[in-house]
MIKOLSE-263762 format. One record per residue: chain; residue number from 1; residue in three letters; x, y, z of N, C-alpha, C in turn. Coordinates in Angstrom, 3 decimals. Example, Ala and Ser with C-alpha at 12.3 -4.5 7.8 and 13.67 -1.06 7.14 Angstrom:
2
  ch    i   aa        nx        ny        nz       cax       cay       caz        cx        cy        cz
   A    1  ALA    13.190    -5.690     7.800    12.300    -4.500     7.800    13.200    -3.300     7.800
   A    2  SER    12.850    -2.250     7.080    13.670    -1.060     7.140    12.900     0.030     7.870
// end
This chain:
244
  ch    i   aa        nx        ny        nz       cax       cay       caz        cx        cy        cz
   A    1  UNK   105.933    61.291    70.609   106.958    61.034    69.597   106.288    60.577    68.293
   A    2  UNK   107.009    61.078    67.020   105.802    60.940    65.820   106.808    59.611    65.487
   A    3  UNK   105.702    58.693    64.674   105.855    57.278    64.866   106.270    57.246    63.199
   A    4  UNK   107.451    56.460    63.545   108.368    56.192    62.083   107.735    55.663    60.883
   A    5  UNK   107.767    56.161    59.787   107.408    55.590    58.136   107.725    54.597    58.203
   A    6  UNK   107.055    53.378    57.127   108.223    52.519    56.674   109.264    52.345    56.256
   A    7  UNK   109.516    53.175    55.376   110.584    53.265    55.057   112.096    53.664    56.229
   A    8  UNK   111.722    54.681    56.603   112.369    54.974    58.481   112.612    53.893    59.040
   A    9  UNK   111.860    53.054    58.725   111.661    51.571    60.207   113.047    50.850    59.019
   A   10  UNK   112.676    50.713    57.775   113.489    49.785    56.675   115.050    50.081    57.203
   A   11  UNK   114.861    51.464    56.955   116.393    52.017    56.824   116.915    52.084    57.961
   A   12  UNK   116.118    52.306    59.157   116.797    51.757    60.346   117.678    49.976    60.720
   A   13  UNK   116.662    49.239    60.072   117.151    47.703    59.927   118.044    47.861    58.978
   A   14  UNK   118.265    48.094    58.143   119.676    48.061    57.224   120.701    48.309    57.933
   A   15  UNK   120.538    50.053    58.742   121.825    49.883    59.335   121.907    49.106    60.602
   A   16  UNK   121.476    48.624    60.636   121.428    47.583    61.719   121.916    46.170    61.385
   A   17  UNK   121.801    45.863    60.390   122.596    45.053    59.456   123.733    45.563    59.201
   A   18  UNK   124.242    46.164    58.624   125.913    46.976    58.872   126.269    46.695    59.931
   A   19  UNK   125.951    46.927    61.487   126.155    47.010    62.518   126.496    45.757    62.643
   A   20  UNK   125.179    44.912    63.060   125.476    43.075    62.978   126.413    42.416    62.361
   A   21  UNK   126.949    42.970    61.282   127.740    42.476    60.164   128.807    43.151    60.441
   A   22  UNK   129.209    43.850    60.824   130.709    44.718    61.285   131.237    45.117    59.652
   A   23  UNK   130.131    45.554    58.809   130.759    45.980    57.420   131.181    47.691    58.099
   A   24  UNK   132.196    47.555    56.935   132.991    48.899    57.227   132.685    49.353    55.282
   A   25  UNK   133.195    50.547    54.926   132.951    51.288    54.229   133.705    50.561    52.714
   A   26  UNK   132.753    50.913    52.015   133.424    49.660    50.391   133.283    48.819    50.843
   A   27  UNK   132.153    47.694    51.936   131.893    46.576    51.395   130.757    46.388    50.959
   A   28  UNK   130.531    45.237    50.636   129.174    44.877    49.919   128.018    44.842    50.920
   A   29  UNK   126.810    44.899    50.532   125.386    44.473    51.129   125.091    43.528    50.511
   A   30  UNK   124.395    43.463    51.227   123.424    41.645    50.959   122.772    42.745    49.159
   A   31  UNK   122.246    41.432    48.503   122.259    41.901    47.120   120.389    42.337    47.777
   A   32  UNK   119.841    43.307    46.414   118.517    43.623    46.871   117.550    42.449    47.246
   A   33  UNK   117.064    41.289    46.577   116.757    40.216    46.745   116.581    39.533    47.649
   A   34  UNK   118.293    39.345    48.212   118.767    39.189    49.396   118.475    39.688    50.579
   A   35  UNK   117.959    41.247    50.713   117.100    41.975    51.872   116.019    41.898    51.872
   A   36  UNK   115.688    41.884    50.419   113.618    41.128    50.745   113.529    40.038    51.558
   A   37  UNK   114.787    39.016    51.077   114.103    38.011    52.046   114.266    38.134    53.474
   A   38  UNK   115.866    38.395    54.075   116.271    38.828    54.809   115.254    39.658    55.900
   A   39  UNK   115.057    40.380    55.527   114.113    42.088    56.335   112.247    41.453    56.107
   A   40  UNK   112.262    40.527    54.797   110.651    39.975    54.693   109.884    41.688    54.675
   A   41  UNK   110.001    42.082    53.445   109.574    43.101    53.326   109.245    43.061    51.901
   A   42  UNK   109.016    44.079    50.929   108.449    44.372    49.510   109.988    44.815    48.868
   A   43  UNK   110.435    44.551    47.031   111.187    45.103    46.979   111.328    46.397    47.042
   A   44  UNK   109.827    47.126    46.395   110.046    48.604    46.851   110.424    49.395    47.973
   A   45  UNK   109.953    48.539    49.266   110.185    48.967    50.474   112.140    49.375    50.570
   A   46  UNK   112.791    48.155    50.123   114.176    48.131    50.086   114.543    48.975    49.194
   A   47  UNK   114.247    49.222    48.109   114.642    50.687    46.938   114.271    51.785    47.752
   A   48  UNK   112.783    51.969    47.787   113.054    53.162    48.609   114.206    53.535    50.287
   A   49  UNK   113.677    52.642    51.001   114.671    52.781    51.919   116.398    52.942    51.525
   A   50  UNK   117.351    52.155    50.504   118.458    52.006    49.734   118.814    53.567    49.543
   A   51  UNK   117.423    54.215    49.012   117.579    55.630    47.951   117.787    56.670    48.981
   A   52  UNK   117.159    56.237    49.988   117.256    57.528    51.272   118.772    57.310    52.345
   A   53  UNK   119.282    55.828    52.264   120.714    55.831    52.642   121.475    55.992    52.051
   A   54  UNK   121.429    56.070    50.689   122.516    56.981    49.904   122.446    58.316    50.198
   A   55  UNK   121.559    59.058    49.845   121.321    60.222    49.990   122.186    60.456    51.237
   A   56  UNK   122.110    59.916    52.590   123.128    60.146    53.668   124.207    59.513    53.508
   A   57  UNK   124.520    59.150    51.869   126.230    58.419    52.180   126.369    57.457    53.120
   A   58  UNK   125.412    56.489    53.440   125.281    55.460    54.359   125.733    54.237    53.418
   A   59  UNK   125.318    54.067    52.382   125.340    53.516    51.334   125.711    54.067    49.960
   A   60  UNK   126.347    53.108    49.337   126.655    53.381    48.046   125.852    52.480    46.796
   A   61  UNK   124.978    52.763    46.122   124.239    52.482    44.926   125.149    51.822    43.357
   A   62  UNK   125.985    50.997    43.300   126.399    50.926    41.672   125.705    50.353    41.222
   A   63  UNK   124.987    51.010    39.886   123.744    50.146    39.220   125.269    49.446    38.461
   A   64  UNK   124.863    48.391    38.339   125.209    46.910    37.578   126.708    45.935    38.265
   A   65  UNK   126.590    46.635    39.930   127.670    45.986    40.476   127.162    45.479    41.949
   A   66  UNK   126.211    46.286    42.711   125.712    45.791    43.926   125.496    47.434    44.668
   A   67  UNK   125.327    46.890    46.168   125.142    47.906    46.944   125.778    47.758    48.020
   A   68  UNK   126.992    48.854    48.033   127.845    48.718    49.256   128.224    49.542    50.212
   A   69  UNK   128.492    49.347    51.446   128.561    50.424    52.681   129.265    51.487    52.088
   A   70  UNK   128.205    52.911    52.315   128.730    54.111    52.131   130.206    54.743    52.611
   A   71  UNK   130.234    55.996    51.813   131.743    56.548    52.727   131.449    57.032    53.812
   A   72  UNK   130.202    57.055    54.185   129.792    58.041    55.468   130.564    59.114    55.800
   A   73  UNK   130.363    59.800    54.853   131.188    61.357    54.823   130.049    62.473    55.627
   A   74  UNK   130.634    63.066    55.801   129.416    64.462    56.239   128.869    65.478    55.469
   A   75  UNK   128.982    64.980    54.003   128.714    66.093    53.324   127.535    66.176    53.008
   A   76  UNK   126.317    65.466    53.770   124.975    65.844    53.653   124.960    66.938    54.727
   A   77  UNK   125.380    67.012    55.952   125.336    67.810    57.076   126.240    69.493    56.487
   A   78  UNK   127.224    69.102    55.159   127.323    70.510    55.028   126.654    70.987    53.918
   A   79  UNK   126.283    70.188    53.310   124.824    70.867    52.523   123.846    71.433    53.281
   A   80  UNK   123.391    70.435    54.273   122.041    70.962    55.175   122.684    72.491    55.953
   A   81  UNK   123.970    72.199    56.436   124.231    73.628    57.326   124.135    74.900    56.321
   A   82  UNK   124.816    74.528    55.281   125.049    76.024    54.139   123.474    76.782    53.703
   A   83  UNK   122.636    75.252    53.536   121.487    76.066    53.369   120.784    76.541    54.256
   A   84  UNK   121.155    75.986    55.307   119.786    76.083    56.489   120.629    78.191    57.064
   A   85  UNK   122.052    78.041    56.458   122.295    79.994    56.295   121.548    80.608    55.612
   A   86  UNK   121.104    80.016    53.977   120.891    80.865    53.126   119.386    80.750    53.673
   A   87  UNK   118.589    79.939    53.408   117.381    80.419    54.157   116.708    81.445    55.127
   A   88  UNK   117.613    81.124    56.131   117.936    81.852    57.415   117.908    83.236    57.192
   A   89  UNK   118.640    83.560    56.415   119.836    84.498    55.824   118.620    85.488    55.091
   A   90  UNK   117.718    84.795    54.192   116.981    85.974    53.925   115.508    85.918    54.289
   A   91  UNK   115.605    85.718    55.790   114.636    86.133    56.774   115.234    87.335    57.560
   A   92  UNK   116.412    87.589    57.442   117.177    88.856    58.490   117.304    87.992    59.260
   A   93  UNK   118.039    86.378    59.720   118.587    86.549    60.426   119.995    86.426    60.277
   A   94  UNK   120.684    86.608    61.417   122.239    86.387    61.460   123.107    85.087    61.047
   A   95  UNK   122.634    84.983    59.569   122.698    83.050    60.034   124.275    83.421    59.316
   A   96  UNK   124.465    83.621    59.147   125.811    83.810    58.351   127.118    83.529    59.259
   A   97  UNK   126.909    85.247    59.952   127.695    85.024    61.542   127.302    84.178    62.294
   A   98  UNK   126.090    83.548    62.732   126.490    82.409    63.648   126.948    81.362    62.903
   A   99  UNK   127.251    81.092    61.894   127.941    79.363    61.411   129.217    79.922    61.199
   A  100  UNK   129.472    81.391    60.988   131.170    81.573    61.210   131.541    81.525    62.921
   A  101  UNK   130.550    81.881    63.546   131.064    82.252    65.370   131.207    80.444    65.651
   A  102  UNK   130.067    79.637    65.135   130.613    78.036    65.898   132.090    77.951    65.514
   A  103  UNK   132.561    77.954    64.024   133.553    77.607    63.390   134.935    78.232    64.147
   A  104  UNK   134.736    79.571    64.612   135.306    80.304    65.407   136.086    79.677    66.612
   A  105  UNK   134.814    78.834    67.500   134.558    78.189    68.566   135.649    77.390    68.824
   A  106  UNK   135.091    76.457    67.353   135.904    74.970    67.771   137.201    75.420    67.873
   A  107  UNK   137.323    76.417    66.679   139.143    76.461    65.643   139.731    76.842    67.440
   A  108  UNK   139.534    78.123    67.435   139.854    78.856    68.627   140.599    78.098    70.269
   A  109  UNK   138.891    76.982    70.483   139.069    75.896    71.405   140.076    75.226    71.507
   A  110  UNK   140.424    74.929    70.372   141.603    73.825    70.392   143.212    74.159    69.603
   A  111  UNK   143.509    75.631    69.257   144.394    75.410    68.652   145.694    76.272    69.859
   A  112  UNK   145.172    76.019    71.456   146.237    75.762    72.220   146.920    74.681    72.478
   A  113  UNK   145.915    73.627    72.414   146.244    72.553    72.658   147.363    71.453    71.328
   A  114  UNK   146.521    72.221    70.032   147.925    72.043    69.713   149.040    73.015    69.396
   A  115  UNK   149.407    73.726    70.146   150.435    74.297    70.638   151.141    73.684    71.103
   A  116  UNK   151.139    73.042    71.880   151.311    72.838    72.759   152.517    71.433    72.621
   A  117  UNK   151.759    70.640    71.345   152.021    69.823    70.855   152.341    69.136    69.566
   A  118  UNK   152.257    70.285    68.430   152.011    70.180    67.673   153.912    69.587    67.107
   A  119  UNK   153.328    68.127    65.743   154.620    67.938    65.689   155.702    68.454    64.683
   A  120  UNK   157.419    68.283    64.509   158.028    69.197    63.549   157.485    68.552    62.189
   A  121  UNK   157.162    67.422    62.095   156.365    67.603    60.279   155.157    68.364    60.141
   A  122  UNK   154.176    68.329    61.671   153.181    68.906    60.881   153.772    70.356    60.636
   A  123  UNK   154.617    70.686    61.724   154.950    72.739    61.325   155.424    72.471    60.243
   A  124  UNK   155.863    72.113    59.694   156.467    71.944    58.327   155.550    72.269    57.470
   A  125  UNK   154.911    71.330    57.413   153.735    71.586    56.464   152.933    72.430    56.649
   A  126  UNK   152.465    72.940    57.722   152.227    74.187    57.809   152.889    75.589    57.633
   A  127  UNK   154.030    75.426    57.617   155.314    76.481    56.993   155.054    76.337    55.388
   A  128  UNK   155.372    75.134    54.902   155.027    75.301    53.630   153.522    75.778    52.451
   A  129  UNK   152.621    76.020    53.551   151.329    76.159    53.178   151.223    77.564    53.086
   A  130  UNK   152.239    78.301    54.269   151.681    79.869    54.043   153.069    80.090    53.104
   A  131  UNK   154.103    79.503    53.002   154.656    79.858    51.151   154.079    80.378    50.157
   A  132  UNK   152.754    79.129    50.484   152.083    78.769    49.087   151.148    80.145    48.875
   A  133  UNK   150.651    80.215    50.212   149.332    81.485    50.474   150.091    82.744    50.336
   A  134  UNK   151.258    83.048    50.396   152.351    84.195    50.013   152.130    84.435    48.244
   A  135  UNK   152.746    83.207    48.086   152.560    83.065    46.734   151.657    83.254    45.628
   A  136  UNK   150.337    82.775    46.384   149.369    83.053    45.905   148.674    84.269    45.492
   A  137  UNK   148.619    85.271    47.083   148.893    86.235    47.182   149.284    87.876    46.414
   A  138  UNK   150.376    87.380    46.177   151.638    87.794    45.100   150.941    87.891    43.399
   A  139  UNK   150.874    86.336    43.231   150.929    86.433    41.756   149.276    86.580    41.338
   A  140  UNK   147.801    86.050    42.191   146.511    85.135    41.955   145.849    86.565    42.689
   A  141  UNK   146.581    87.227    43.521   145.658    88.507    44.667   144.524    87.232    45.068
   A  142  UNK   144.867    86.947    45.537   143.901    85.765    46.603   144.526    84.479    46.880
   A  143  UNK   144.175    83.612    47.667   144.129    82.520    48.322   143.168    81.568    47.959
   A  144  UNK   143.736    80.704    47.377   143.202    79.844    46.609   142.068    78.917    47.583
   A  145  UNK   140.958    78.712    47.718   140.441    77.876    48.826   141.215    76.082    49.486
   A  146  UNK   141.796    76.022    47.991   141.975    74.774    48.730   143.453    74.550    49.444
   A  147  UNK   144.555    75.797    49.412   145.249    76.174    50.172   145.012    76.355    51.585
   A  148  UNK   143.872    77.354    51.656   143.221    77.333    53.034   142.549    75.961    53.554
   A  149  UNK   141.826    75.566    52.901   141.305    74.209    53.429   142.564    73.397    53.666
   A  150  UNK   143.726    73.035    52.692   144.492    72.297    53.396   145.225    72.514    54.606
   A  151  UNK   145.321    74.316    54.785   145.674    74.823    55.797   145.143    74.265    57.487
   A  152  UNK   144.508    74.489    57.550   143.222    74.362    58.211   142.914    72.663    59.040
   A  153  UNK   142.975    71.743    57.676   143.101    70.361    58.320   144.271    69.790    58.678
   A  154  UNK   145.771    70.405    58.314   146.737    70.035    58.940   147.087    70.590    60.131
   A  155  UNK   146.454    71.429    60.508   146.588    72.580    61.866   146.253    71.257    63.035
   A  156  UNK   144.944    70.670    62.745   144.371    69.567    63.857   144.991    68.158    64.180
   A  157  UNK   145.322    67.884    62.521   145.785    66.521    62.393   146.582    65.994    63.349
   A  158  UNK   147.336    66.738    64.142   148.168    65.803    65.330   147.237    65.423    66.545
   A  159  UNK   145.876    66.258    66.528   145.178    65.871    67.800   144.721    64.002    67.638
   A  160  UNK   144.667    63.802    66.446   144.509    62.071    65.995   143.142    61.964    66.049
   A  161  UNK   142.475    63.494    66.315   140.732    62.708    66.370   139.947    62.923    64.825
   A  162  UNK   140.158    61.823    64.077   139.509    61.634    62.768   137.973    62.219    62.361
   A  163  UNK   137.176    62.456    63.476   135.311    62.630    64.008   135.687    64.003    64.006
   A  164  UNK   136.673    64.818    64.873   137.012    66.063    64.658   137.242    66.882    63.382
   A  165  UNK   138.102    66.351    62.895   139.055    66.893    62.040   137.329    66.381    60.577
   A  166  UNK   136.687    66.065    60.487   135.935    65.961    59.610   135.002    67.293    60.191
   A  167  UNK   134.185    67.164    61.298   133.333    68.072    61.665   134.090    69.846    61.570
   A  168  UNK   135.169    69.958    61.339   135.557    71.325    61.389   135.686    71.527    59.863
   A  169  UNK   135.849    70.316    59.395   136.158    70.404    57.935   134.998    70.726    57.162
   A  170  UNK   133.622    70.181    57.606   132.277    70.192    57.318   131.969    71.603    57.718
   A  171  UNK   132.644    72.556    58.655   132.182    73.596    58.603   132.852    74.764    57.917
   A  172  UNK   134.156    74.260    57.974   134.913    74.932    56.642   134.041    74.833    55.650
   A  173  UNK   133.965    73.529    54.961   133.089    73.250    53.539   131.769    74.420    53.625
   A  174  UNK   131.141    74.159    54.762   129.652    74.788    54.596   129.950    76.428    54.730
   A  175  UNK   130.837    77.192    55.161   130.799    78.331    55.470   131.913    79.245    53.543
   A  176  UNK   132.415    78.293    53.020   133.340    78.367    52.166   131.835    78.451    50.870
   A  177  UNK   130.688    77.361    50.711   129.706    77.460    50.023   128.931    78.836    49.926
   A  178  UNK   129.246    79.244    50.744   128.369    80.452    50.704   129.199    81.753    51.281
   A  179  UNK   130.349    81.788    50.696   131.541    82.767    51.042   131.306    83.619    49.682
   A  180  UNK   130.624    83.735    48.570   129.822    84.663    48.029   129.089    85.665    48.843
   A  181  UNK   128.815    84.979    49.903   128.299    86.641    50.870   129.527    87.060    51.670
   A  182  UNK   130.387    86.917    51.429   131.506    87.395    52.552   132.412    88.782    51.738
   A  183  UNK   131.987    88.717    50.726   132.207    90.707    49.733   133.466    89.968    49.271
   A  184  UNK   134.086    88.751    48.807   135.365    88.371    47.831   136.072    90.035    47.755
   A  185  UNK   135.276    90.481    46.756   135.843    92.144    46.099   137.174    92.708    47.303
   A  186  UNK   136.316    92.631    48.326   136.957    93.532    49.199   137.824    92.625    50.436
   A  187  UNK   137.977    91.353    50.156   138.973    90.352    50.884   140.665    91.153    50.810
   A  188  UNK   141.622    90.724    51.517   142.113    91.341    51.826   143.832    90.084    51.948
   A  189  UNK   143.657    89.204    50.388   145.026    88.129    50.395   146.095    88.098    51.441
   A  190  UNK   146.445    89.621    51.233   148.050    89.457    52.363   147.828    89.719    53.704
   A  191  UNK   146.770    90.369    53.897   146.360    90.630    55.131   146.223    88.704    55.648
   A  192  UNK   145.478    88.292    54.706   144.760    86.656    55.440   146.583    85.714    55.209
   A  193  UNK   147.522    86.142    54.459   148.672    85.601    54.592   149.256    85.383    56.148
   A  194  UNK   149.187    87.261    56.465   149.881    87.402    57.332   149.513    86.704    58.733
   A  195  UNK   148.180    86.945    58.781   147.524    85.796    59.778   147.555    84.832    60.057
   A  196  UNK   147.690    83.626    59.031   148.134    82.424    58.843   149.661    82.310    59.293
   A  197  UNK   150.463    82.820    58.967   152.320    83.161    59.110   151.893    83.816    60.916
   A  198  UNK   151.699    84.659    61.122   151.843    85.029    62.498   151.344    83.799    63.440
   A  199  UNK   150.368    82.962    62.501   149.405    82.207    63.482   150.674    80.343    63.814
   A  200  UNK   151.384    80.222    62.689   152.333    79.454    62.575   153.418    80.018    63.144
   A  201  UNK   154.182    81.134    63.427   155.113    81.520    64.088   154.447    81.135    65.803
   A  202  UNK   153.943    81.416    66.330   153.154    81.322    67.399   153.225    79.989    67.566
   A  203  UNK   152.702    79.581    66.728   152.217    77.586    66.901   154.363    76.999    67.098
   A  204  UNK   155.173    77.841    66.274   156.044    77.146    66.640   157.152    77.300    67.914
   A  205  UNK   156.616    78.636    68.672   157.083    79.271    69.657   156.121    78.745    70.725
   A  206  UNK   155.110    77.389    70.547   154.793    77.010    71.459   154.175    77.737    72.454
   A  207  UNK   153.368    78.784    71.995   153.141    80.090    72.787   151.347    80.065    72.160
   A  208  UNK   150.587    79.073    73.242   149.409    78.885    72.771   148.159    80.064    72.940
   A  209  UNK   148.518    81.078    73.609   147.747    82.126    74.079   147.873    83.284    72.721
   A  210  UNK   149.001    83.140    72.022   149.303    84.242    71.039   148.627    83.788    69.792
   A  211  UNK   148.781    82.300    69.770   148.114    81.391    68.636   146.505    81.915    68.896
   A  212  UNK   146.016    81.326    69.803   144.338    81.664    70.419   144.352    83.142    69.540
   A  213  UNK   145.248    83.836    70.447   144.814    85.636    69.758   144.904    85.931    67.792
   A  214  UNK   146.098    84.834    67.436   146.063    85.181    66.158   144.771    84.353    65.217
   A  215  UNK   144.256    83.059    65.457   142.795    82.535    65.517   141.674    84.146    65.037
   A  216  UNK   141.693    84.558    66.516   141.109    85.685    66.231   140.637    86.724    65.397
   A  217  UNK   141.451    87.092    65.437   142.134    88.149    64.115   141.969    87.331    63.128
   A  218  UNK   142.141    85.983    62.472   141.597    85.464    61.621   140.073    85.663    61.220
   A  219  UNK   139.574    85.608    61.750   138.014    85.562    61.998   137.537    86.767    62.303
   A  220  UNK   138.163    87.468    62.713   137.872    89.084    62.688   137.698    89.585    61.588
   A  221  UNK   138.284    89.053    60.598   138.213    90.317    59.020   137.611    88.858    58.526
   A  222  UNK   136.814    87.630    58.723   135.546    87.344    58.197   134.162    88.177    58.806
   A  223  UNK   134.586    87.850    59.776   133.273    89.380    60.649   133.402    90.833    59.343
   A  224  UNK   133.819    91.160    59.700   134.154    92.380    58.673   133.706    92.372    57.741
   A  225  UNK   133.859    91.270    56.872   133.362    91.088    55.730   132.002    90.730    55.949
   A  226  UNK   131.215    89.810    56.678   130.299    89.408    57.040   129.526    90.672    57.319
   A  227  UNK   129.876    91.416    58.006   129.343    93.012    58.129   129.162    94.345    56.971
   A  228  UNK   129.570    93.776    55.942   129.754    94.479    55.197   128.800    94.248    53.844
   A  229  UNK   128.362    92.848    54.403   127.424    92.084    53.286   126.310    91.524    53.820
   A  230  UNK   125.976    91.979    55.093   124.637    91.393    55.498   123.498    91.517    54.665
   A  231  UNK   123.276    92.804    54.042   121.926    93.126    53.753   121.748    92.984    52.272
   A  232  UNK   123.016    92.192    51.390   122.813    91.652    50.264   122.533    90.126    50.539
   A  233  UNK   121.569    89.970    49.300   120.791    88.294    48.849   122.047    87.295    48.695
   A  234  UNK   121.763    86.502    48.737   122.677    85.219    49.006   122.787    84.971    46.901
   A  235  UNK   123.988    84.690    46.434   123.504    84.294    44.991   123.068    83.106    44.637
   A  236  UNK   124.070    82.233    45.051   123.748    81.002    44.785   122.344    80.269    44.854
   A  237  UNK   121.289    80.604    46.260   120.369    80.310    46.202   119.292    81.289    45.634
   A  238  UNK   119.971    82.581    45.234   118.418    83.367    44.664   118.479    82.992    43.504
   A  239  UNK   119.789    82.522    42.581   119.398    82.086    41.282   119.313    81.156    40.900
   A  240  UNK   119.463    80.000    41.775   119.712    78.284    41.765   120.543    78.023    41.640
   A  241  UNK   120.843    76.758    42.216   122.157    76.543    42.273   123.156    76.245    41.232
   A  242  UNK   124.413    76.471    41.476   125.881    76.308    40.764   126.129    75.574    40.413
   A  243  UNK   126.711    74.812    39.204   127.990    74.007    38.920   129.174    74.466    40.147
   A  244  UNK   129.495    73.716    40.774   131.508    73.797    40.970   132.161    73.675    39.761
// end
């Protein structure tokens, strides 16, 4: 086993301090000062270590207010997944389709279960979402992403698992970053309407096997597209990266 940096060893004791301390997210840390003496270490040791738990959203940095427990979001893990496609991606391999086939996985896995159960506000709001994706449709010839993304996280929300409903979201995010290789041009709005609407008729007929099949077919005409754009360069990373 390769034997931890200092800094590794630092940033391990910090969160270990979080831990000890039962801080939850937006509170304060001991001030920098305060961990030199604390940890009996260098202040650099604590900057550097500080700089590498932000970076994981472990921590939050305000220069001229303190340093306080991160949001611990996952959005280092969908940075790392999106790129670790594009890399991938122009070696020939399949990295594309496999981070759509996990995404596939989970969605697929679980959206009998809420079938099964799913409650009348959330169909609601899920009724009102493919309005919106109709709408969109109609007037935009596409689907706005964050229609789909909201789509998408209200589908789970009754399962109550918060760890879930982030990790599918993180792969939404990461597979949506690099949906420049998925041929946009040749996407297909009402077609992805109708999917969504068949996939909510299903969810409200409590008929979790038809839901599973319409899942499918969702993800079928990303395959498609995915097939249709393998053997073009990724943009975002051949020309550096984007503004959002």
């Amino acid at each position: 086993m390769a034997r931890r940096s200092m800094s590794e060893d630092v940033q391990e004791r910090i969160k270990q301090l979080i831990l000890d301390r039962r801080l939850a997210p937006g509170d304060p840390l001991p001030t920098e000062a305060e961990l030199v003496e604390i940890l009996d270490i260098s202040r650099n040791s604590v900057r550097e270590a500080l700089k590498a738990l932000q970076a994981m959203r472990i921590v939050d940095i305000r220069h001229g207010f303190g340093t306080y427990v991160g949001s611990l979001s996952l959005e280092p893990l969908v940075d790392g997944i999106a790129f670790r496609a594009a890399v991938h991606h122009h070696q020939g391999a399949p990295a594309l389709a496999e981070l759509m086939e996990v995404r596939e996985a989970l969605e697929s896995g679980l959206i009998g279960t809420v079938a099964a159960s799913l409650p009348a506000e959330d169909l609601a709001v899920l009724k009102g979402l493919v309005d919106t994706m109709e709408r969109e449709a109609e007037k935009l010839s596409e689907i706005r992403p964050e229609t789909d993304r909201a789509f998408h996280l209200a589908l789970y929300r009754a399962l109550g698992n918060h760890l879930l409903s982030e990790v599918l979201d993180a792969f939404w995010a990461a597979l949506h970053q690099v949906r420049a290789e998925l041929d946009p041009a040749h996407s297909d709005p009402r077609g992805t309407w109708r999917q969504h609407r068949e996939l909510v008729q299903a969810l409200e007929d409590k008929d979790g096997a038809r839901a599973v099949e319409w899942m499918h077919r969702h993800f079928d005409d990303i395959r498609a597209r995915l097939g249709r754009s393998a053997a073009e360069p990724l943009g975002r990373w051949a020309a550096g990266p984007k503004a959002d």
